[in-house]
PADRENRO-196882 format. One record per residue (C-alpha): x, y, z; residue in three letters. Coordinates in Angstrom, 1 decimal, padded with zeros to 4 digits, always signed. Layout:
% residues N
REC       u       v       w  rest
REC       X       Y       Z   ALA
...
This chain:
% residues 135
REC       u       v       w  rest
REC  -042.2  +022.0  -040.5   UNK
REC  -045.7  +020.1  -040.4   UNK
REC  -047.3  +019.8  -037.4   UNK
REC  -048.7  +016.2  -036.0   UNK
REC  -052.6  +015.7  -036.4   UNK
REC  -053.5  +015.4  -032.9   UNK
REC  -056.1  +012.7  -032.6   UNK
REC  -059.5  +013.4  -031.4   UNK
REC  -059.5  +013.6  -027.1   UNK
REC  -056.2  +013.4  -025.1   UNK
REC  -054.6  +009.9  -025.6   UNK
REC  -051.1  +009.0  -023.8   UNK
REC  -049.0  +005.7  -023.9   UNK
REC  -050.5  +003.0  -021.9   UNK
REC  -046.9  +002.8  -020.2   UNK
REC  -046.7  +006.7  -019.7   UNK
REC  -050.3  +006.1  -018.1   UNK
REC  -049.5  +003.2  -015.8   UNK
REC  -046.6  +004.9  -014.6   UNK
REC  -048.2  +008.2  -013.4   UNK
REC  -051.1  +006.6  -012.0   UNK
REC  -048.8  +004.6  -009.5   UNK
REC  -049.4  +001.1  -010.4   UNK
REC  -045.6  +000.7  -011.6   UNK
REC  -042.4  +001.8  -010.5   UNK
REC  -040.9  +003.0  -013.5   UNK
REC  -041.3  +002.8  -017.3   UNK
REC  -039.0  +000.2  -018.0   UNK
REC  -041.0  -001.6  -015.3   UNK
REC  -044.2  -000.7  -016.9   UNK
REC  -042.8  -002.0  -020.7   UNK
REC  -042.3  -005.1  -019.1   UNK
REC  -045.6  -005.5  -017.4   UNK
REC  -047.3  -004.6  -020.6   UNK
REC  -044.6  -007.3  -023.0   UNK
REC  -046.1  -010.1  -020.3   UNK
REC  -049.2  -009.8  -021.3   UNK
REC  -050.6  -008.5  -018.0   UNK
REC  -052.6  -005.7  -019.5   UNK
REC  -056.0  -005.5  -021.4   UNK
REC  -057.6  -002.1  -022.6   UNK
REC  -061.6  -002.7  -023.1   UNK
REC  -060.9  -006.2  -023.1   UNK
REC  -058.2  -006.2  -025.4   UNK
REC  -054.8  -008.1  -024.6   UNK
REC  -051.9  -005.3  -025.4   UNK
REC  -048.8  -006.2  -025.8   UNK
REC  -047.0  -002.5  -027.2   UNK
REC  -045.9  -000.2  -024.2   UNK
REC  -046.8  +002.7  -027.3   UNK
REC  -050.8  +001.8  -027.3   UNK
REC  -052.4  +004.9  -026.6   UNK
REC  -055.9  +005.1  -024.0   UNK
REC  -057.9  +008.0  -023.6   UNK
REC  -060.6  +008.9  -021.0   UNK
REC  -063.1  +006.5  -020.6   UNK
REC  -060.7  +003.3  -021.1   UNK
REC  -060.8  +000.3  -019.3   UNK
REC  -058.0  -001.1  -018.1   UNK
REC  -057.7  -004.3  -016.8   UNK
REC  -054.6  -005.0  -014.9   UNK
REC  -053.2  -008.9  -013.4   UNK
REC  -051.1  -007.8  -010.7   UNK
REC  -049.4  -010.1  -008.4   UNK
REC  -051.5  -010.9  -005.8   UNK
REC  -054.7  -009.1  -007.3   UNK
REC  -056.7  -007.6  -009.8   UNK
REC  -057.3  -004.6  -010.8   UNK
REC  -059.9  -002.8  -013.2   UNK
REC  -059.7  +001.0  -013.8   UNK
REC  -061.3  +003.3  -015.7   UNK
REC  -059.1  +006.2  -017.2   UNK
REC  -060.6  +009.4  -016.0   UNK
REC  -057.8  +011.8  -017.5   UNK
REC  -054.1  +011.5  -018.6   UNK
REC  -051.4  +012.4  -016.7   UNK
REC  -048.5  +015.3  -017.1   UNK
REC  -046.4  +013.9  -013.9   UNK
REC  -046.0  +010.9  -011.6   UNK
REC  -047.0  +013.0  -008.3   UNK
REC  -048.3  +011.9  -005.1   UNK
REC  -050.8  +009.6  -004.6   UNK
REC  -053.7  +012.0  -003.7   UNK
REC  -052.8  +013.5  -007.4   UNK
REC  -052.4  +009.8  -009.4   UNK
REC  -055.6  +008.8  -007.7   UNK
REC  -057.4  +011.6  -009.8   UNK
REC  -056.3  +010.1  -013.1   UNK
REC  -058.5  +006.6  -012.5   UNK
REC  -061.9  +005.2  -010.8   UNK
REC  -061.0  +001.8  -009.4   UNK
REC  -064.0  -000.5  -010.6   UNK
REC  -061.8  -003.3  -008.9   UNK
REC  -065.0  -006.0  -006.8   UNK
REC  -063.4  -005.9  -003.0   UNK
REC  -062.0  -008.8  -002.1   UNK
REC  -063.9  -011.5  -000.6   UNK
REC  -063.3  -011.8  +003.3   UNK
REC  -061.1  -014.2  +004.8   UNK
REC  -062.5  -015.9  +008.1   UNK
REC  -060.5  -014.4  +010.8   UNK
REC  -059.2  -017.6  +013.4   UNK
REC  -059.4  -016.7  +017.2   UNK
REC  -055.9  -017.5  +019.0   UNK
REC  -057.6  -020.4  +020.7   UNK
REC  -058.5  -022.0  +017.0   UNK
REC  -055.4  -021.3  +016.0   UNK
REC  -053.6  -023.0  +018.5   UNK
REC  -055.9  -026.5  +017.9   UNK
REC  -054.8  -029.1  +015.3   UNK
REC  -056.4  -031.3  +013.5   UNK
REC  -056.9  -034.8  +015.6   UNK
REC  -054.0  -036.8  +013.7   UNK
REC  -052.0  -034.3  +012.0   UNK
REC  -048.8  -033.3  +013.3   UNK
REC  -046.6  -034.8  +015.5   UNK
REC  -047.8  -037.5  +017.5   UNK
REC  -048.5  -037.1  +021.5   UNK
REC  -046.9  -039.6  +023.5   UNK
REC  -050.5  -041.5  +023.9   UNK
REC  -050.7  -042.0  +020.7   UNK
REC  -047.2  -043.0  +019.9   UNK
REC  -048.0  -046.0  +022.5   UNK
REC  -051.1  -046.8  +020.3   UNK
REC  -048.9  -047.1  +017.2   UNK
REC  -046.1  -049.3  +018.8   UNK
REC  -049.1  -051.5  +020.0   UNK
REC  -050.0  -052.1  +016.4   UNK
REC  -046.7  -053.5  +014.9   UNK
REC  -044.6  -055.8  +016.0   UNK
REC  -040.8  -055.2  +017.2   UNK
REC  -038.5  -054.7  +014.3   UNK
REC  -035.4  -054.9  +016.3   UNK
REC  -036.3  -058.5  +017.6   UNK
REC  -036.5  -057.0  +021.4   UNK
C-alpha cells in the first residue's frame, strides 16, 4: 500500500473546520452553508464543503445577522468547548457599529401625527369634511 503525499502544512476541510471552530452546528449544516455560497477563503467564493484551508487563511463568513472574518490559526482534531474552538481562529470581524440607546421617556413619545388619532384631533378632522351620512 502507498501512502497519501501529505501536502505541505496541516490543511483540513473547510466544513470539518467550520464545524470545530463552532460557527455551525453540524457538518451537514456546515455543507449547506458552504453550497449557499456563504463562504469565501482569501476572498475566494467556495462552493465544495472538501476545499481544504490551512493556517493563515481567511475566512470570510455571511452569517445571518452578521459578519464574520477569521483568520485560521490551526486545525482542529475535535469540536470541544468554546474556550478550545476559540484557539483554532483570530476574529478580525470590525465591532459593530453602536445603536443609539432610547431613554423610556423617548420611547414612550410618538411622532406628532402618527398613530392613532387623540380625540382633539379626531374633532379637527371631522371639522374638515363634510357629513357623509347626510346628518
Amino acid at each position: 500500500m502507498a501512502e497519501k503525499q501529505s501536502q505541505p502544512g496541516p490543511r483540513q476541510r473547510i466544513d470539518k473546520w467550520l464545524f470545530f471552530a463552532r460557527m455551525v452546528k453540524s457538518r451537514s449544516l456546515a455543507q449547506t452553508f458552504i453550497a449557499s455560497n456563504n463562504v469565501r477563503v482569501n476572498g475566494d467564493l467556495v462552493t465544495q464543503p472538501s476545499f481544504l484551508v490551512k493556517p493563515g487563511d481567511r475566512i470570510n463568513l455571511a452569517l445571518e445577522r452578521r459578519d464574520l472574518v477569521l483568520v485560521v490559526k490551526s486545525g482542529g482534531e475535535r469540536r470541544g468547548p468554546f474556550e478550545e474552538a476559540r484557539l483554532l481562529y483570530d476574529d478580525l470581524t470590525p465591532p459593530p457599529e453602536e445603536q443609539k440607546r432610547l431613554s423610556l421617556f423617548e420611547q414612550a413619545q410618538r411622532a406628532p401625527g402618527s398613530g392613532r388619532p387623540t380625540k382633539k384631533e379626531r374633532r379637527e378632522i371631522d371639522r374638515l369634511f363634510p357629513d357623509v351620512d347626510g346628518d
